[in-house]
N, C-alpha and C positions, 0 to 999 in steps of 0.2 A: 382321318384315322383318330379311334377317340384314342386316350389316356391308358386307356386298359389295354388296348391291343399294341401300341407304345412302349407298355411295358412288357409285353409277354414277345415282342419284337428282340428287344433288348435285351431281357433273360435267354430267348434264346443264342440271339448272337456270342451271348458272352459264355455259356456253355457250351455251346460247340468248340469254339474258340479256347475254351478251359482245354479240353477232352485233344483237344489238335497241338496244341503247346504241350501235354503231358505226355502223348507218342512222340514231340519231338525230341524230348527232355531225354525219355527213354532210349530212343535211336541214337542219341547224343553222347550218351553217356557210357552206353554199352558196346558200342560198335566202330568205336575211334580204331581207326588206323591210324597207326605213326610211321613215318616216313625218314627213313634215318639217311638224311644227308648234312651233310658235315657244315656244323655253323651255323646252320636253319633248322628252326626246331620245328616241323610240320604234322599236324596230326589231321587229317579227314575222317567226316563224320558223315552224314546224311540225314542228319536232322532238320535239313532244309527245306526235305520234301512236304512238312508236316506245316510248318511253317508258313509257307507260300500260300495255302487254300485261304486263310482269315483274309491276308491280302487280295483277293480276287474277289472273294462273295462279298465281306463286308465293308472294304475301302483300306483306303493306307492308312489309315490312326489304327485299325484292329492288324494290319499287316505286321507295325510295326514296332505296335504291346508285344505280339505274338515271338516274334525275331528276339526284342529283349529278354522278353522273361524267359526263352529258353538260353541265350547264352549266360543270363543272369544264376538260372537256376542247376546249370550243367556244369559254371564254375560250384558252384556251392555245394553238390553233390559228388561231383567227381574232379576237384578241382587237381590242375595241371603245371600249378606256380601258383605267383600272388595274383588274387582278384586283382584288376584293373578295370574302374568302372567306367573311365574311358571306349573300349573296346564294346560295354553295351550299352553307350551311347549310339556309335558307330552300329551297332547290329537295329538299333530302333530307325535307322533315319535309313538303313537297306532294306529294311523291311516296308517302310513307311514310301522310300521310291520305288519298291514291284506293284504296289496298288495304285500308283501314280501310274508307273508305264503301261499296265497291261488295262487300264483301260481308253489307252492310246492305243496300244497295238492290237486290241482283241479285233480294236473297229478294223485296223489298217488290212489292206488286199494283202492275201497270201503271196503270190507273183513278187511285191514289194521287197515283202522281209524275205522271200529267198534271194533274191536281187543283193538287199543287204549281205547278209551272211555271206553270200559267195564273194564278194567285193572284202570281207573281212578273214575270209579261211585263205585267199589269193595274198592278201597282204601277208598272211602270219606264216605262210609256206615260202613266200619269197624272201622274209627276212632270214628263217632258215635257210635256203640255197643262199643268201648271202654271207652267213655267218660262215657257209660250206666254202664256197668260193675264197672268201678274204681266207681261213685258216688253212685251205691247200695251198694258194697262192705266196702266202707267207712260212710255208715249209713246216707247218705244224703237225698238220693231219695230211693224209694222202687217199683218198678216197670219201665217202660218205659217214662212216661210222669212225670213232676215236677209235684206236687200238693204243691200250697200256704201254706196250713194249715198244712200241713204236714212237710215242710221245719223246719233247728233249725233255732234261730233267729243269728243275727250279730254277735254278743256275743260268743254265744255257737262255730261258727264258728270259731271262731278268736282264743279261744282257742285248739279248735281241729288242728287248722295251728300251733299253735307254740308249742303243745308239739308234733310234730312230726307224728299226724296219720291220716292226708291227704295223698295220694299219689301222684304226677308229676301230672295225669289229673285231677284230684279235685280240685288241687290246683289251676290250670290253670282254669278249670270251673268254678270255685267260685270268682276269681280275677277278672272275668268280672261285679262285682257285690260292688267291694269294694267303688266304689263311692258313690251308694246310700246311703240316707240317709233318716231314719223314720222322720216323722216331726208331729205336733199337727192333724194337716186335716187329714193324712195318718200317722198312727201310725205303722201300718206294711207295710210301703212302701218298702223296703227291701229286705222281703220275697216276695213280686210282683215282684219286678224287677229279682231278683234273679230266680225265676221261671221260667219267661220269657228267661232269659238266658240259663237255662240250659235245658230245651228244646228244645232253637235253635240249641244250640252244638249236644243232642243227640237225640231226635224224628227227627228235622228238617233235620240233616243231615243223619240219616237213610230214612225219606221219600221222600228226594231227589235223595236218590241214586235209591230206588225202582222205585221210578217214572220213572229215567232215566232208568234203564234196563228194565223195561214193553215198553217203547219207545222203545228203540234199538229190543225187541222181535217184537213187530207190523212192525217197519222197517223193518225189516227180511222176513216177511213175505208176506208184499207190493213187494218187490226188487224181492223176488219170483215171485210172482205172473203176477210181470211187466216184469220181463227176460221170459215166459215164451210167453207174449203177444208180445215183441221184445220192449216194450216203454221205454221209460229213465228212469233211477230210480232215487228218490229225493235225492238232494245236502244237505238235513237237515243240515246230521253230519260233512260234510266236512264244510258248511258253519258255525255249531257251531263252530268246533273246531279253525276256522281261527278268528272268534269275541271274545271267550274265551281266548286265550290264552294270547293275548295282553291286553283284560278286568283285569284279574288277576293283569297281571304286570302293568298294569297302576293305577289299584287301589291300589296297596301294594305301589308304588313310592308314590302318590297321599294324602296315609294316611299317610306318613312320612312328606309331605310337611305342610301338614294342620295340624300337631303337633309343626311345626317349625314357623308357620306364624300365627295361631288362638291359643289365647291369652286363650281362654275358654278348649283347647285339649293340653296344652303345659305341664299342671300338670297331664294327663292321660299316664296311661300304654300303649303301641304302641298296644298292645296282645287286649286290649280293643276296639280300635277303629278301627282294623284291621278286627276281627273277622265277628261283624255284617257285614262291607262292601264287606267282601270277598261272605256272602254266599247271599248276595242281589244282586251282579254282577254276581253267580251261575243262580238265579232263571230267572234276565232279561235277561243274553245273553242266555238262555234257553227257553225265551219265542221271542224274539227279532231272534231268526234263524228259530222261526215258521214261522214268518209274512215275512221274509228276503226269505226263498226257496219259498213261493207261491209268489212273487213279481217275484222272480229269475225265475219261469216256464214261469211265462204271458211273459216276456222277451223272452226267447228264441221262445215260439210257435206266438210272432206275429213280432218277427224281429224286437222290438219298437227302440233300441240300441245297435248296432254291434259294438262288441269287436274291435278294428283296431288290 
């Protein structure tokens, strides 16, 4: 390849790459949801989507320019607190591992990565029925879902934690809760939040696993149904699994940093602010791989941008 095509290699790369970071900047900046749970300050975007492509076509150095300079340029435009340049650090080296994994898993057998994912939707629906089990068993909840009125109050709790008849997961589902506090407007604010919590732990994470293996069965059946027509079958789960898995670990860095630098998380339990954001990065990189493989097919059936 001479010099000239080198460089016309390059300008392209780096203009698509421009044009793909400024939709995500866009997506990022306009389209936040904020999540208002008490003590965790969570806002989801989907500016991921945009993000991920520099990562597949052109490698994980352009994956992971592409991830900074949009959390870089979304604090600056629409920022949320103080810039923390920590945090797009962290977005460069997620971005820089989906270019890394996905071209490990682009090669790996379909069969495989649902193999995985099933082995991981099983775990994360069990830890729910476990969270369910320890908090009926321990007289908290009685049935599947929290009910307000039903819950004991702070109190009652507090003592059942210290004469020792909580178990490991009660104790852990209940700590997500220790902050609240009832106040005159909200006399049972408490048991609200509390509720809130311990549904996320155990409905929320049993209905996410269900969800995900109802998907992975209809996947199954599509991939059928397409091997049979000779068509491609959808990149869904190979493209979740290459957004989730650096999602996780960027959020889990992510909440340690934002313990260390926000004044308002620096007196909270890590187990607290770790929790909701892990299972909010569950449900976006889950929806964010829906929007990511129909992007990914238009691509391949009209040739819009070829891999070099």
């Amino acid at each position: 390849m001479s010099k000239r095509q080198k460089s016309r290699l390059l300008l392209r790369r780096i203009t698509v790459t421009a044009v793909l970071i400024a939709l995500a900047v866009v997506i990022k900046c306009f389209t936040k949801i904020a999540l208002t749970i008490p003590g965790v300050g969570i806002q989801v975007s989907f500016g991921g989507i945009f993000t991920f492509f520099p990562a597949i076509l052109f490698g994980p150095l352009y994956g992971g320019i592409a991830s900074a300079m949009c959390d870089f340029l979304g604090a600056m435009i629409a920022p949320t607190g103080a810039y923390i340049p920590w945090l797009t650090l962290t977005a460069f080296a997620g971005g820089f591992l989906k270019g890394l994994l996905w071209r490990v898993i682009v090669r790996s057998s379909g069969k495989r990565m649902i193999a995985v994912l099933l082995t991981v939707l099983i775990l994360i629906g069990g830890l729910g029925a476990s969270f369910t089990v320890a908090l009926n068993r321990d007289g908290i909840t009685d049935g599947i879902f929290a009910v307000q009125e039903d819950l004991p109050t702070k109190d009652e709790l507090t003592a059942k934690a210290e004469s020792g008849e909580l178990s490991v997961l009660s104790r852990a589902a209940v700590s997500l809760s220790q902050y609240s506090k009832n106040s005159e407007k909200n006399p049972d604010n408490y048991r609200k939040n509390l509720a809130q919590n311990l549904n996320l732990v155990t409905a929320g994470l049993e209905l996410f696993s269900l969800i995900g293996l109802a998907l992975i069965g209809v996947s199954v059946l599509l991939r059928h149904f397409k091997e049979k027509k000779n068509e491609t079958a959808s990149p869904y789960w190979k493209i979740l699994a290459t957004i989730l898995i650096p999602g996780l670990i960027e959020t889990s860095v992510n909440t340690y940093i934002l313990k260390l630098f926000v004044s308002s998380y620096a007196s909270r339990s890590l187990l607290i602010l770790w929790v909701p954001r892990v299972c909010e990065e569950l449900a976006v990189c889950a929806i964010q791989a829906i929007f990511i493989s129909i992007l990914y097919g238009v691509l391949l059936r009209t040739s819009l941008l070829e891999k070099e």
